[in-house]
C-alpha positions, 0 to 999 in steps of 0.5 A: 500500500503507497504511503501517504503525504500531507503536504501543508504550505500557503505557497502554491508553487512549493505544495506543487513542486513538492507534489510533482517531486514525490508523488512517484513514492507517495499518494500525496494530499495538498493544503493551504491552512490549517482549516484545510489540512485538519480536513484531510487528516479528520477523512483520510489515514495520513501516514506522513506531515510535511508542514511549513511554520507559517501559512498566512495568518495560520501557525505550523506550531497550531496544524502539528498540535492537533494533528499529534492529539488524533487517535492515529498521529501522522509522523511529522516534519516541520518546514520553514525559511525561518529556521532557528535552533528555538523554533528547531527545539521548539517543533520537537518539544512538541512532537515534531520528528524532524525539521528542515529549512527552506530553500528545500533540497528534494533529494534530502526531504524525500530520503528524510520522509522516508526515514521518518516512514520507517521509524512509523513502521517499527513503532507501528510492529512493535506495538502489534507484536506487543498487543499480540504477545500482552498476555502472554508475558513469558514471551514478550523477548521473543519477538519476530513474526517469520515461520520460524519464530512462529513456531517456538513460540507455539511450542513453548505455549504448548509445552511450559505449563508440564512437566516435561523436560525440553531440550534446545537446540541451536547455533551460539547467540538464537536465543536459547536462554530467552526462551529457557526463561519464557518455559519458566516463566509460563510454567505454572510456577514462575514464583520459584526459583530458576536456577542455571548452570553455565555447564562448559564454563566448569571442570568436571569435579566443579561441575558435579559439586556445583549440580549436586552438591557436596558433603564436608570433607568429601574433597580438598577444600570441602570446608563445609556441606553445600547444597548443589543447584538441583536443590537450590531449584526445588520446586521451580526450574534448572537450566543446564546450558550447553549440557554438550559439554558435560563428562561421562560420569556427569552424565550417569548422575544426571541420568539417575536424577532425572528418572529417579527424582533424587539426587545424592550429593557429592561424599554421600550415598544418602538420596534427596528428593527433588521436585525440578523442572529440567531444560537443557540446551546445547550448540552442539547435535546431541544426536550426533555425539550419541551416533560418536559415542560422546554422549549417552544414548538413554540420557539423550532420551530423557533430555529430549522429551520436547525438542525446540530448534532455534533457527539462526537469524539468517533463517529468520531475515524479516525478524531483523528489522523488528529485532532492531526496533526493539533494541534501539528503544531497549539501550536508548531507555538504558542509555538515557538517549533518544530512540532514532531511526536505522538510516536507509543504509544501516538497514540494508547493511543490516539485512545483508550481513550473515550475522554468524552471531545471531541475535546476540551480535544484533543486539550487540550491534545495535547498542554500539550504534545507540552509543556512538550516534550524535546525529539523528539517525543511526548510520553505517558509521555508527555500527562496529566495523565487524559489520562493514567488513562482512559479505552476505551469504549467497548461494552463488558465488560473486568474483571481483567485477571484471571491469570498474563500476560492473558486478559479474556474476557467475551463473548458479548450477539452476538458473533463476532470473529472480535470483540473480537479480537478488543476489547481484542487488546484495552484492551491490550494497555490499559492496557499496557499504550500504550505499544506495545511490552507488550500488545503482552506479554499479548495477547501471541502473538508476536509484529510482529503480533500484529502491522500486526492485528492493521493496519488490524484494522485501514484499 
């Protein structure tokens, strides 16, 4: 659906220049005053404000007030040929997004609305997702809406109100304690204990004391009895993370307590009970180290009563943007900033980056732009330089152009003309760090067309 404009100015020949210069991109509505203006946006669903300060007798300032207090508020941006840093200031204390002067460069008031749409947008999604998951609090960091998302979700509602032990799998960095924490969460007894145990980060003595506990004197530096972390999580929920890693006596104990319910702490031969909810989650393919002979056949089987796969963020391209938004509004509240959008080129970096660390790098990534970004926008050069260098994953490879300011690519073993045309776009805005206006240079085509096959793309 083409996005609409308001476009509120006394002067005739700035709302028709500004018409004929935008109208390719928006679906475009003019007005002269205030009366006028405030007629459009009470019949239509106006996306976008663009409005001068002054219009003959009528004020900017009076148009942006009432046009903020409608129940759906168009993003707006102030014009003017009085700029000043008061009247800047001024316009957003009021709500304003943005504010330019006059004379007005077209290039630069067309990629600022755009910038001010996409800033609508992620509010807009993150109120949905926020309205969608109100409920249901044990989700509310899982966000996204790909197929992939969808589906842990799901198995997440279905499974946290038992009793059955969940095994996660997944790459470093998807997520798997988040939604460790959101089995807890709605597991009917979110008021206890949940209690996790960092499994590779210990040796294997440190690791049994530190599970089941240990009785004085049972080894060197035993001073006194400790109580293991299946009892600390009686009643409530353990999380082993990366349980891959654990050694094979490990293994037997932790076998014995998951089919028997009791433990026995180190140094002791004395059984204790204990009522524990177990999730497990590793990085590794249990599967695959049972078939090796690395793990334990029937403990794989008591771990994996519900297997959840969290698929990595290359597998889930449309979260990524959702992800961002969410980001940015948590470490711009954490950093007492101001939530500012991803410029164009940030979000198309962001899109075509693999992201081999996941959701963790996402948002790794994103508090370093909070951090280091003075100007309104996050730009490219506001993000870690990890991210400028990478190339996306393609499944076809590129070689270095043949020629300045041409991109070759070489033909994929089944020919798609859909596919060749994504991949060279990507390769392209790589190459371009992220810069529209020369990736078209090197495409040979112009920007216009290139924004027009992105969002074709993105649709």
């Amino acid at each position: 659906m083409t996005p609409t404009l308001l476009i509120a100015d006394d002067e005739k020949a700035t709302r028709d220049g500004l018409r004929a210069a935008l109208e390719e991109e928006f679906d475009v509505f003019t007005a002269s005053n205030v009366s006028e203006a405030m007629s459009v946006l009470n019949s239509e669903p106006v996306d976008l404000l663009l409005t001068d300060l002054r219009m003959g007798g009528d004020s900017g300032m009076d148009l942006l007030d009432q046009a903020l207090s409608l129940p759906n508020p168009p993003v707006s941006i102030m014009m003017t040929a009085y700029g000043s840093v008061d009247t800047a200031v001024e316009a957003m204390r009021r709500g304003a997004w943005h504010f330019v002067t006059k004379p007005l460069n077209l290039d630069e008031v067309e990629m600022l609305l755009k910038r001010a749409l996409r800033s609508r947008k992620l509010e807009t999604e993150n109120k949905q997702l926020r309205a969608q998951i109100a409920d249901e609090s044990g989700l509310d960091r899982l966000a996204g809406k790909s197929p992939a998302i969808r589906k842990v979700t799901e198995i997440v509602r279905q499974v946290a109100p038992t009793r059955a032990t969940v095994l996660i799998e997944g790459e470093s960095g998807t997520g798997k304690e988040v939604v460790a924490h959101a089995i807890h969460r709605l597991s009917g007894r979110p008021a206890e204990k949940l209690v996790i145990v960092h499994c590779a980060a210990l040796s294997p003595q440190i690791l049994e004391s530190e599970l089941f506990g240990h009785e004085k004197g049972s080894f060197t530096g035993a001073t006194q009895r400790r109580i293991g972390r299946f009892e600390q999580a009686d009643g409530g929920t353990l999380f082993l993370d990366e349980i891959g890693e654990i050694d094979a006596s490990i293994q037997v104990k932790l076998l014995r307590a998951l089919s028997e319910r009791t433990i026995e702490r180190v140094g002791s031969n004395t059984p204790v009970k204990v009522d524990v909810r177990l999730v497990a989650a590793t990085n590794k393919n249990l599967a695959a180290l049972v078939a090796s002979g690395d793990f334990r056949e029937d403990l794989f089987f008591r771990l994996n009563v519900v297997r959840i796969e969290m698929p990595p963020l290359r597998e889930r391209a449309e979260d990524i943007v959702l992800l961002a938004g969410a980001f940015l509004k948590e470490f711009a509240e954490e950093n007492g900033r101001p939530v500012k959008p991803l410029s164009d080129a940030a979000l198309d970096l962001l899109r075509a980056y693999p992201w081999p660390g996941n959701v963790r790098e996402l948002r790794t990534a994103i508090e370093h732009g909070v951090v280091m970004s003075n100007d309104p926008v996050i730009d490219l050069r506001h993000l870690p330089a990890s991210l400028l260098g990478g190339a996306p994953v393609l499944s076809t490879p590129l070689p270095v152009p043949a020629e300045p300011g041409k991109i070759t690519l070489a033909a994929p073993r089944e020919f798609n003309l859909h596919e060749l045309e994504t991949s060279a776009i990507r390769a392209a805005l790589a190459q371009a760090a992220g810069n529209r206006t020369r990736a078209a240079e090197l495409l040979g085509i112009s920007r216009r067309t290139l924004q027009r096959k992105l969002k074709e793309s993105d649709g």
